[in-house]
Every structure is written in C-alpha cells, then in structure tokens.
C-alpha positions as CSV (number, residue, x, y, z in Angstrom):
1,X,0.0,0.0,0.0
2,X,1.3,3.2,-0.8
3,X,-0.5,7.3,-0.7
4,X,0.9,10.7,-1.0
5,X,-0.7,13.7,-1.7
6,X,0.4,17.1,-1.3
7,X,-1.6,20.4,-1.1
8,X,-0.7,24.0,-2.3
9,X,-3.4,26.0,-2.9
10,X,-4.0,28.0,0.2
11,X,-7.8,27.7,-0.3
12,X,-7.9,24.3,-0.6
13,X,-5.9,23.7,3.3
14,X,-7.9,26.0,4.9
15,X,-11.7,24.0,3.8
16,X,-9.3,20.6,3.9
17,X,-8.4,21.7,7.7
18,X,-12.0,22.9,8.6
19,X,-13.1,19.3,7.3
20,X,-10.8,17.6,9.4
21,X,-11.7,20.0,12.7
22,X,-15.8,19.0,11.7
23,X,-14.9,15.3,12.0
24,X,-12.8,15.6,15.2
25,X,-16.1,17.4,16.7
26,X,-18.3,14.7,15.9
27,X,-16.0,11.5,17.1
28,X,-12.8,11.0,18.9
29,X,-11.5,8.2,16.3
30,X,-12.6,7.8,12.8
31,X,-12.0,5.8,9.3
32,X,-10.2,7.7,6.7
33,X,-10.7,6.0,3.3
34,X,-8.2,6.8,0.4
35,X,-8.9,5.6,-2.9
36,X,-7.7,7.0,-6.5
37,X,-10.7,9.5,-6.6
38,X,-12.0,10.3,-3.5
39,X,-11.0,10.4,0.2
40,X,-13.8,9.7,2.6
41,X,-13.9,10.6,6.3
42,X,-16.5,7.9,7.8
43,X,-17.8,7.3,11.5
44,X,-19.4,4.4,11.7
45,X,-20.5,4.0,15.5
46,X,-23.5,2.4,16.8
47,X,-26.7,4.9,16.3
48,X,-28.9,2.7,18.8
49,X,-25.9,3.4,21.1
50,X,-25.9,6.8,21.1
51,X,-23.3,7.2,18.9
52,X,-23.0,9.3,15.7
53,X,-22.9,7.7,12.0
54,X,-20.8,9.8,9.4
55,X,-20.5,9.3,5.3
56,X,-17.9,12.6,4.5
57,X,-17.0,12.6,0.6
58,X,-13.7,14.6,-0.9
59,X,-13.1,14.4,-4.7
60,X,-9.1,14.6,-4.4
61,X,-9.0,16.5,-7.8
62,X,-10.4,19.3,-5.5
63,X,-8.1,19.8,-3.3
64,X,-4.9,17.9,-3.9
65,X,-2.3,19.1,-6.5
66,X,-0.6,16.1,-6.6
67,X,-2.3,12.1,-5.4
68,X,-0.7,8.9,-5.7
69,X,-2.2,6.0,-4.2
70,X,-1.9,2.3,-4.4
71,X,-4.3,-0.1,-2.6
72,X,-4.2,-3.3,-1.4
73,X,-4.6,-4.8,-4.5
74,X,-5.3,-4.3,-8.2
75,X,-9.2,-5.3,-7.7
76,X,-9.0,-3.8,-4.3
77,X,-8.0,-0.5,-4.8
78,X,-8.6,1.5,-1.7
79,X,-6.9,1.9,1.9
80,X,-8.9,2.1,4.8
81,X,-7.3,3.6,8.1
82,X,-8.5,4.4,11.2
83,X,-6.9,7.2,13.4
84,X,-8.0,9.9,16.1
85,X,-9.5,12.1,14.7
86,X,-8.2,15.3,17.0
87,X,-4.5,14.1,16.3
88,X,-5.4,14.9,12.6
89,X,-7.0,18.2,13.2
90,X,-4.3,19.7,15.5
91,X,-1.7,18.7,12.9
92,X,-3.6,20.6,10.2
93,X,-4.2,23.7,12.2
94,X,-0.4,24.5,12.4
95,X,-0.7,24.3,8.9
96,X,-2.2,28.3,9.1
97,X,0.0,30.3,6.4
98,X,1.8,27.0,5.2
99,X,3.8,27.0,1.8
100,X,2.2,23.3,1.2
101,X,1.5,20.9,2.9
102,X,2.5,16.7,2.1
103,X,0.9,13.8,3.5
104,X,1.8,10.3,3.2
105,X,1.2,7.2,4.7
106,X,5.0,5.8,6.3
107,X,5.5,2.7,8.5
108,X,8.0,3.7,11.5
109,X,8.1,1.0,13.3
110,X,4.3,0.8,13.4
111,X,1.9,3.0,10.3
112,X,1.8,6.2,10.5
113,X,0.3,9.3,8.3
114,X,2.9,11.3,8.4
115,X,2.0,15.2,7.4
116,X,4.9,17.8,6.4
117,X,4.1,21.5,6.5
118,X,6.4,24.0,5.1
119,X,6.3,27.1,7.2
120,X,7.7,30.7,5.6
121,X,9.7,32.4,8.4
122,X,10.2,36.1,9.3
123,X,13.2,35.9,7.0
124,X,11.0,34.6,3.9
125,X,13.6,30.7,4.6
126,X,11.4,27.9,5.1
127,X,11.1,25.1,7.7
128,X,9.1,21.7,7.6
129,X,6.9,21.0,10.7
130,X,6.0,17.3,10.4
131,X,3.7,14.9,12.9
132,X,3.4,11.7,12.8
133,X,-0.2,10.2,13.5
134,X,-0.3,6.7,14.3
135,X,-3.1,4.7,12.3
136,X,-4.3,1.5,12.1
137,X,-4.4,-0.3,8.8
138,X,-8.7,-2.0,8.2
139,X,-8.3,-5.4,7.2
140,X,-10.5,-5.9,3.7
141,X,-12.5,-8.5,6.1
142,X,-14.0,-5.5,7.7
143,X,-14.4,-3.3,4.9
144,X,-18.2,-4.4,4.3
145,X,-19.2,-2.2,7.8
146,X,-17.6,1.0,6.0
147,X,-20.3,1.0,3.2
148,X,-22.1,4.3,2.2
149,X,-25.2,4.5,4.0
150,X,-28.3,2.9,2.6
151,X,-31.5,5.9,1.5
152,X,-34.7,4.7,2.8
153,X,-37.8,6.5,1.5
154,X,-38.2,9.3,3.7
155,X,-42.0,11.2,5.3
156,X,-40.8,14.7,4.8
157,X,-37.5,16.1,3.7
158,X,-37.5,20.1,4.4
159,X,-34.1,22.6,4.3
160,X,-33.2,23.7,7.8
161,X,-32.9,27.1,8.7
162,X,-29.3,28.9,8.9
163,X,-27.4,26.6,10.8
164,X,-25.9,28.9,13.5
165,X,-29.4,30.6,13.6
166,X,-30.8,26.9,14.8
167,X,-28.1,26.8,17.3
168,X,-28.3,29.4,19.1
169,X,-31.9,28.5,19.3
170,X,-31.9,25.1,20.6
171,X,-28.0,26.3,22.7
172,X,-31.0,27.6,25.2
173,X,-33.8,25.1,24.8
174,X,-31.1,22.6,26.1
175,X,-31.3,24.4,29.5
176,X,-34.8,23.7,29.9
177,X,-35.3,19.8,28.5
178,X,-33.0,16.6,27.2
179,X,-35.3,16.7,24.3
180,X,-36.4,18.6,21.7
181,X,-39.3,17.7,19.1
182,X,-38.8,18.2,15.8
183,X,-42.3,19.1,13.6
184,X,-41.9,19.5,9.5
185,X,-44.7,19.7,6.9
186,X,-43.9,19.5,3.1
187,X,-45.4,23.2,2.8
188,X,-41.8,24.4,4.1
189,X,-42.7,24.8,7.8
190,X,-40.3,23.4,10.8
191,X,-40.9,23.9,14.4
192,X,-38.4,23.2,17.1
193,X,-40.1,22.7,20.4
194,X,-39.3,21.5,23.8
195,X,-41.8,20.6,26.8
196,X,-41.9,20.5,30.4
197,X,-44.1,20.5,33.3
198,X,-44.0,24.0,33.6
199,X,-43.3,25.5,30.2
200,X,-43.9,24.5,26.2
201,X,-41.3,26.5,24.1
202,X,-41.9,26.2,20.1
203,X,-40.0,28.1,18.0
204,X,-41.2,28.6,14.4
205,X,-39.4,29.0,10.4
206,X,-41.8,29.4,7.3
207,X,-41.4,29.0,4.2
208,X,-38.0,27.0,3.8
209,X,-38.8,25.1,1.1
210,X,-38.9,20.9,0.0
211,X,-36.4,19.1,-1.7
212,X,-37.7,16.0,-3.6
213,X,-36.5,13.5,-1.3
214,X,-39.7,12.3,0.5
215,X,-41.7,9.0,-0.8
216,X,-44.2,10.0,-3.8
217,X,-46.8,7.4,-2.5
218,X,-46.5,9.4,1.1
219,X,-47.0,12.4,-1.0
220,X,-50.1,11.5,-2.0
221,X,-51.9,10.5,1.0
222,X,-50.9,12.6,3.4
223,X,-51.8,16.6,3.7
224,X,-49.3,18.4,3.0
225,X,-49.8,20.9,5.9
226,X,-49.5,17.7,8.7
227,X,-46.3,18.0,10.3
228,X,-44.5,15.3,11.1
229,X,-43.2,15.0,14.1
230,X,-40.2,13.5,15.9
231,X,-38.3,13.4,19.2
232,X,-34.4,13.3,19.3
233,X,-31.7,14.3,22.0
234,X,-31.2,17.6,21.9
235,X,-27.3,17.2,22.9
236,X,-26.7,14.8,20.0
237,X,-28.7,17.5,17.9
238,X,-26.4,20.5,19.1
239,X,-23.2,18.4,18.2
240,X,-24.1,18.0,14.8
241,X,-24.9,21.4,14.9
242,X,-21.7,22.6,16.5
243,X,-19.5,20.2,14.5
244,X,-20.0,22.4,11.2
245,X,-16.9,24.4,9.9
246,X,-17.5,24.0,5.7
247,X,-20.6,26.5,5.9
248,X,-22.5,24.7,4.2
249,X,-25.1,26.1,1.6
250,X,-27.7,24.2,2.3
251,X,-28.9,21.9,5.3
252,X,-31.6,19.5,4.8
253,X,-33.5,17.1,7.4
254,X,-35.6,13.8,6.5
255,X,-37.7,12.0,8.9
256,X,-38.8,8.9,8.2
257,X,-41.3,7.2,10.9
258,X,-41.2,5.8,13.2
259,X,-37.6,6.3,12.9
260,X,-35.8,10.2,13.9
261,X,-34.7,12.6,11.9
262,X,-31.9,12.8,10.1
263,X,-29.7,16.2,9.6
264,X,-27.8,16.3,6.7
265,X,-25.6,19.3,5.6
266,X,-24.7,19.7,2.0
267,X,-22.1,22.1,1.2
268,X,-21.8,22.1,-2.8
269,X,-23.0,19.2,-3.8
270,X,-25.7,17.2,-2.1
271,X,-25.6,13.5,-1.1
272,X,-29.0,11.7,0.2
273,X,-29.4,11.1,3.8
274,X,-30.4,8.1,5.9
275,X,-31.6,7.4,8.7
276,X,-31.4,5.0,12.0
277,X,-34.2,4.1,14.5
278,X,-32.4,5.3,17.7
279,X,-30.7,9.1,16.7
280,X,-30.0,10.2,13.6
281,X,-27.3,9.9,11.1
282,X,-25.2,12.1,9.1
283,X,-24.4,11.6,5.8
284,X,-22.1,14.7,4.4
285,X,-20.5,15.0,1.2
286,X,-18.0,17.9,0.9
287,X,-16.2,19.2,-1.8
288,X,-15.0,22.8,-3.2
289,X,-16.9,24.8,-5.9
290,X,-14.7,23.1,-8.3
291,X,-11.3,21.6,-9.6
292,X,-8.3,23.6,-8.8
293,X,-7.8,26.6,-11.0
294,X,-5.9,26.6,-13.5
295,X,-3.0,28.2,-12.2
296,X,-2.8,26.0,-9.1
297,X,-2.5,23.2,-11.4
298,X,0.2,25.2,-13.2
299,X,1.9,25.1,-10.1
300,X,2.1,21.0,-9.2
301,X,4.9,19.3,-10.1
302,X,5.5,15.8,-10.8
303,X,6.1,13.9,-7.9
304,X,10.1,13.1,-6.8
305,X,11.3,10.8,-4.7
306,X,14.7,12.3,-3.1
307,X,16.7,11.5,0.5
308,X,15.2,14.9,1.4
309,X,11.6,14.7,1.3
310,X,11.4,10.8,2.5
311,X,9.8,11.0,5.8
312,X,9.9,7.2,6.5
313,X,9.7,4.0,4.3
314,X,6.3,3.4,3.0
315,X,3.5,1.2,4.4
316,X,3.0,-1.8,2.8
C-alpha cells in the first residue's frame, strides 16, 4: 500500500483543515478512506448506542495538487485507516499560512500518516513541521461495515434554517429539557419545540422550502400541511450542529417514521441522507466549488522521490 498527496493551494488547506476539525467534533476516532478519486472521512458508531454515523465525501481532484495512491490490490484498490480524529485536526491547524503541505502514509516502526508542512519564516527561509499520526491499517475483512449509508424513502424532507441561527436557538432550549421535538410539513414549515411541566417552548421557520427527497406514495396521501413530528436528544442535535466548519449552503433534514430525523448538511454538492431508529445519522459530502484553478494546477509538479523529502519507508 502506498498514498501521497500534497496540497498548495491555500484555499484548498484551509476547507481541507475545517473538514478535518468537523470530523474531530463529531467522534474522537474515525475511518479515513483513500482511494484514487476520493478520500472519505466515515464514523461508523453504533446509532442505537448513542453514537454518531458519518459518510464525508472529498473528490481529491479538489483539493490535492498532486495524489498517488496504491491499494491493497489491483481489484481492491482503496486503503482504509482508522486514526484519532483530534490528532489529525491539531496537525492541520499548524498548517495556518503554510507553503504546502504533504501527506503520506510511512511505517516507522508501526503505520503512521505522516504530514509535512512547510512554514515561511520572518526571513522569507522555510522550515518543515512534520507529525506523525499513528493509524491502524482495516483489514479488507472488515471493509463491508464502512459501506455508504443505505436511502430509505423518507416522510418529509425540508431545508433547515441557517445553521448557526438553529443553534443558538436550541443552545438555550437545552437548559430547559434533554429533548427537543422536531415538527416539519412538506409546505416548508419546521418547528423546534421542547416541553416541560412547567413551560412549552416552540420556536417557528416558514417558508424553507422541500427538496424532492420524500416518498411519492406518502406524498399522495398525506396533507401536506400535517407535520410530522419527531423526538431526538437535543445534545446529539447541538453536536451535529456545532460540528459544522465547511458553511454549508444548504442543510436539509428527512424524517422517516417511526424512525428520527436525520440532519444532513450539503455544502456544494448534495448526497442523500439516511436514517437510523435510535438518533440520527449524518451523511455529508464535501467538496470545493470546483477543480483547482488553472493556475494551481500550473503550479504541481510531478512527484520526486529524493533523500530529502522521505519522511519514513512506506506502508506496505
């Protein structure tokens, strides 16, 4: 097995970093899948556990200018790792200002993702910063529970609100109750409401629109002014809502009964979401507006292999 990528376009680090510090919000360890087109960042804990579920999709022609990767085998083609997720993020964030940045899978006595960052000092010289993350290598055996979620047919799939606007909102409903009650119609309206014995706070959007997700049979026998409604912990609902640092430009939820909602925020391009019978999964497929400009690709180099830039043999 072999991958090395290296990044130097300054926009493409920063929304590669912000990826990285959404994951490490979400989970403490995740799966990083690296195959010749896309890397994927997936969580895959238990949902009836109280855990979170996590499909996050990278085309590498988006933010890589140079991506060389060779998987366990010819008909195999992919490497699956799983590593803290924190231990990426903190490496990427010194990665602020960086003349690029290389990463590459090593073995040093045990596998390791090693990331270079070359830093401009005061005196315009550079130096390399590099960490090395320890991962560990997923059998193929195991592959099978790494799969892109499955799309049931959903009741009603609205777009949420601005995402920061929805958690401020539910930052102070959490005082008052563990759960909060999610009501949707397919005529655009959302409410977010929580109960107690003493007080019923609802808080109301209009007019946010449908996406064609929702079951056309359900469509056609239920009003389309009944909300649906659904009840999920408002903690696990505030995580997903703090983990977000790709502002995404659009936010959907889907419930599907008797099952919970599912969030799912779509930055550029939008992936379907699922959805689990005990909290709610997130399915999130990020990528930039486009390929790298022209003149960033201008700018890559083919790849060479010198004493200098080995960090470490590689993993095989």
């Amino acid at each position: 097995m072999k991958f090395r990528a290296k990044i130097v376009d300054a926009a493409c680090l920063n929304h590669f970093t912000r990826v990285s510090s959404m994951v490490a919000k979400l989970a403490k360890a995740c799966t990083l899948r690296i195959s010749p087109r896309r890397l994927n960042f997936i969580l895959a804990d238990k949902v009836a556990n109280g855990g979170v579920s996590m499909w996050c999709e990278l085309e590498q022609e988006n933010f890589f200018n140079e991506f060389q990767m060779e998987g366990v085998s010819a008909e195999n083609n992919a490497i699956y790792l799983e590593l803290t997720s924190e231990n990426l993020s903190r490496a990427l964030k010194t990665a602020q200002n960086a003349r690029t940045l290389k990463i590459k899978l090593t073995n040093k006595h045990f596998p390791c993702l090693t990331v270079s960052i070359e830093l401009l000092s005061v005196s315009n010289s550079s130096r390399i910063v590099t960490h090395d993350i320890p991962v560990k290598v997923i059998p193929r055996k195991l592959w099978k529970d790494l799969q892109e979620p499955t799309v049931p047919d959903c009741d009603v799939s609205i777009y949420l609100p601005v995402l920061k606007t929805m958690k401020s909102v539910v930052e102070r409903m959490k005082n008052i109750s563990n759960h909060l009650i999610i009501e949707a119609n397919r005529n655009g309206d959302l409410n977010l409401k929580i109960e107690s014995e003493l007080v019923c706070v609802t808080t109301h959007f209009k007019d946010l629109g449908n996406p064609p997700f929702a079951s056309e049979d359900a469509s056609q026998d239920r009003n389309p002014a009944h909300m649906v409604e659904v009840h999920v912990d408002i903690r696990k609902f505030l995580q997903f809502l703090s983990g977000q640092q790709v502002n995404p430009t659009k936010a959907i939820c889907t419930t599907h009964l008797p099952r919970h909602p599912c969030p799912l925020a779509v930055p550029d391009e939008g992936s379907l979401p699922g959805s689990s019978k005990a909290g709610f999964l997130l399915a999130t497929e990020i990528t930039r507006n486009g390929p790298l400009s022209d003149s960033c690709q201008a700018d890559a180099q083919p790849p060479v292999s010198t004493a200098e830039e080995e960090e470490g043999p590689e993993c095989t």
